[in-house]
C-alpha positions in Angstrom: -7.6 9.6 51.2 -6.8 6.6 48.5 -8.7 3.5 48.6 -6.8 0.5 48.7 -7.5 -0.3 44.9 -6.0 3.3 43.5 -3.1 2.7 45.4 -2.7 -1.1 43.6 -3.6 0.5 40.3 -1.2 3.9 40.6 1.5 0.9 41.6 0.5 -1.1 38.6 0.5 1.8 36.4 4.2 3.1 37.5 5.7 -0.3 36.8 4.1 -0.6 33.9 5.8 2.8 32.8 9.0 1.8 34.5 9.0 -1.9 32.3 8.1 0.6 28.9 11.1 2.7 29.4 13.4 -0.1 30.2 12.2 -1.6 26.8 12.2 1.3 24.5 16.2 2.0 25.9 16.8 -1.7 24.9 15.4 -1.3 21.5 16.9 1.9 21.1 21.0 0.7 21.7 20.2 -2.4 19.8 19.2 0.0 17.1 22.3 2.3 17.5 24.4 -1.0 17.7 23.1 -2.6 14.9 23.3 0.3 12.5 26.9 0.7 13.1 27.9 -2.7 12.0 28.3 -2.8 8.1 27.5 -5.7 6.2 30.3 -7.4 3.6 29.6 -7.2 0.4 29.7 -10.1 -1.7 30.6 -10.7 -5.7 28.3 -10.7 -7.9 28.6 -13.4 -10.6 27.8 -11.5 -13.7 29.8 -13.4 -16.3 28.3 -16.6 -15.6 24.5 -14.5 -15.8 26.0 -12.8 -19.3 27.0 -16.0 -21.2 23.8 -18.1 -20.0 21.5 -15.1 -21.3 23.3 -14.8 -24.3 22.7 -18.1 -24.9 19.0 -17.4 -24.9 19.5 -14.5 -27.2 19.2 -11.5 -24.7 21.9 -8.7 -25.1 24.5 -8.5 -22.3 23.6 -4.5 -22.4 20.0 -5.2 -21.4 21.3 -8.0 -18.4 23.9 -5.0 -17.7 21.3 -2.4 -17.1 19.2 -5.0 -15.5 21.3 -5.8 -12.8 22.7 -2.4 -12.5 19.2 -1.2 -11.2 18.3 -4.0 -9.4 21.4 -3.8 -7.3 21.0 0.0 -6.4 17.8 -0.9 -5.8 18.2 -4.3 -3.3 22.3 -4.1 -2.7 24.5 -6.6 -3.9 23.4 -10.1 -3.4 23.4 -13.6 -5.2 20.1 -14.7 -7.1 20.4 -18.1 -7.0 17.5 -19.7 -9.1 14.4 -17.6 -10.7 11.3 -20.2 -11.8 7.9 -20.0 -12.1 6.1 -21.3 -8.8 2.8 -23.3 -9.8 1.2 -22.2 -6.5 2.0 -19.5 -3.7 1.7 -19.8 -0.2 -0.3 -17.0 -0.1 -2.8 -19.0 -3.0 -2.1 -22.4 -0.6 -3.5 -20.4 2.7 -6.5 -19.0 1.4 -7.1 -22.7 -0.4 -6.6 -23.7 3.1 -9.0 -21.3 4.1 -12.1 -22.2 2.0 -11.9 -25.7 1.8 -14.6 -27.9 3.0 -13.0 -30.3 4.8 -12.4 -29.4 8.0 -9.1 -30.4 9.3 -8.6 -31.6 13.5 
């Protein structure tokens, strides 16, 4: 009744749902495990942030508020340096891209 190639492709076909399921039941406990584990906080130094601004003549209400809202927005972490980068690597890739010299 089935030709030889159905019954290779109904085989392919059920492994390839069996290998699916397998995966999306892996993804789905690392997910469960993952979400239960809670990440430590860490100190913010906001002091040291305060007396370097007011140095520069900012209020330490305005660096308050500041970094109020960006810690509800991105959780608490540690901003280590803020500068102005002359070029992006999204600016260096398409550079990259449009140059003229092609590169082996």
């Amino acid at each position: 009744m089935f030709s030889l190639a159905t019954m290779k492709a109904l085989q392919i076909y059920g492994i390839s749902i069996v290998i699916s399921m397998i995966v999306a039941v892996l993804i789905k406990v690392l997910v469960t495990v993952t979400s239960r584990v809670k990440p430590t906080a860490k100190a913010v130094e906001a002091p040291q942030m305060l007396a370097q601004a007011s140095a520069e003549g900012i209020s330490g209400e305005v660096i308050a508020a500041i970094s109020s809202a960006i810690t509800v927005v991105t959780g608490p972490h540690r901003i280590l340096h803020i500068a102005e980068s002359k070029r992006s690597w999204a600016s260096q890739g398409r550079a990259a891209q449009h140059s003229h010299q092609p590169r082996h």
